[in-house]
C-alpha positions in Angstrom: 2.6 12.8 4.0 1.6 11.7 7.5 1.1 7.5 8.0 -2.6 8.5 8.1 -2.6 9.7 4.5 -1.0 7.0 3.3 -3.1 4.7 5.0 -6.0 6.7 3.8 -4.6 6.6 0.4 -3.7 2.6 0.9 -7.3 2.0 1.6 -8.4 4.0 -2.1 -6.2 2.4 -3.4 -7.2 -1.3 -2.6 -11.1 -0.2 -3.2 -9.9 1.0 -6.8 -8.5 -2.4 -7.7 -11.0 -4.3 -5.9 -14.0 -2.2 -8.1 -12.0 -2.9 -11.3 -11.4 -6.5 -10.4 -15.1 -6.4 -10.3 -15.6 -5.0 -13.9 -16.4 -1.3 -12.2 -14.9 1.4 -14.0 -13.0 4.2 -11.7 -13.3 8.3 -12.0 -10.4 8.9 -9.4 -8.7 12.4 -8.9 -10.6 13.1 -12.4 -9.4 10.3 -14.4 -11.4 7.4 -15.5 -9.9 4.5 -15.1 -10.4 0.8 -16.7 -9.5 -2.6 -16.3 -6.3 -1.5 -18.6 -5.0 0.7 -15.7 -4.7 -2.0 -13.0 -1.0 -2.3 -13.4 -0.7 1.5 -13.1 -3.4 1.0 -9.6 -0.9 -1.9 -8.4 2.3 0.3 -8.7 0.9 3.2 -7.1 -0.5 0.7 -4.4 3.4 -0.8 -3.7 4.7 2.7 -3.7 2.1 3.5 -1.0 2.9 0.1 1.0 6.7 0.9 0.5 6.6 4.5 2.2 4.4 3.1 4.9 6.7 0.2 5.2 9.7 3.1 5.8 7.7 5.1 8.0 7.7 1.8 10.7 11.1 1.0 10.8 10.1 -1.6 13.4 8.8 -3.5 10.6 12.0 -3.8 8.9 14.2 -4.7 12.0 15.7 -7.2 13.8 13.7 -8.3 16.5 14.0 -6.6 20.0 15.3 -8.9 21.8 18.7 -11.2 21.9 19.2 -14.8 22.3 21.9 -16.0 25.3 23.8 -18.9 25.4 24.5 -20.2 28.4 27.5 -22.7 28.4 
């Protein structure tokens, strides 16, 4: 998947757990899903993050620049 999907996907994410926060329920790729699925929302939702989170390996660095000492 491209970072766009995943973003994309991200965002659907986020909307489904907001709606169920809400008390909506969800029909999502054909399944309906309830306030008892927002653990299953939530795990799909750090999956997501994770493989966005490996696609900017900026993110997880050091920073790009150094520190000198000057004795």
């Amino acid at each position: 998947m491209t970072k766009t999907d995943l973003e994309e996907l991200l965002a659907s994410y986020l909307q489904a757990e907001k709606d169920i926060l809400t008390g909506k329920t969800v029909a999502w790729n054909g399944r309906q899903l309830q306030r008892e699925n927002l653990s299953e929302i939530r795990k799909g939702r750090h999956e997501v993050e994770s493989r966005l989170a490996q696609l900017n390996p900026r993110a997880r660095t050091r920073p790009q620049y150094s520190l000198a000492k000057f004795v």
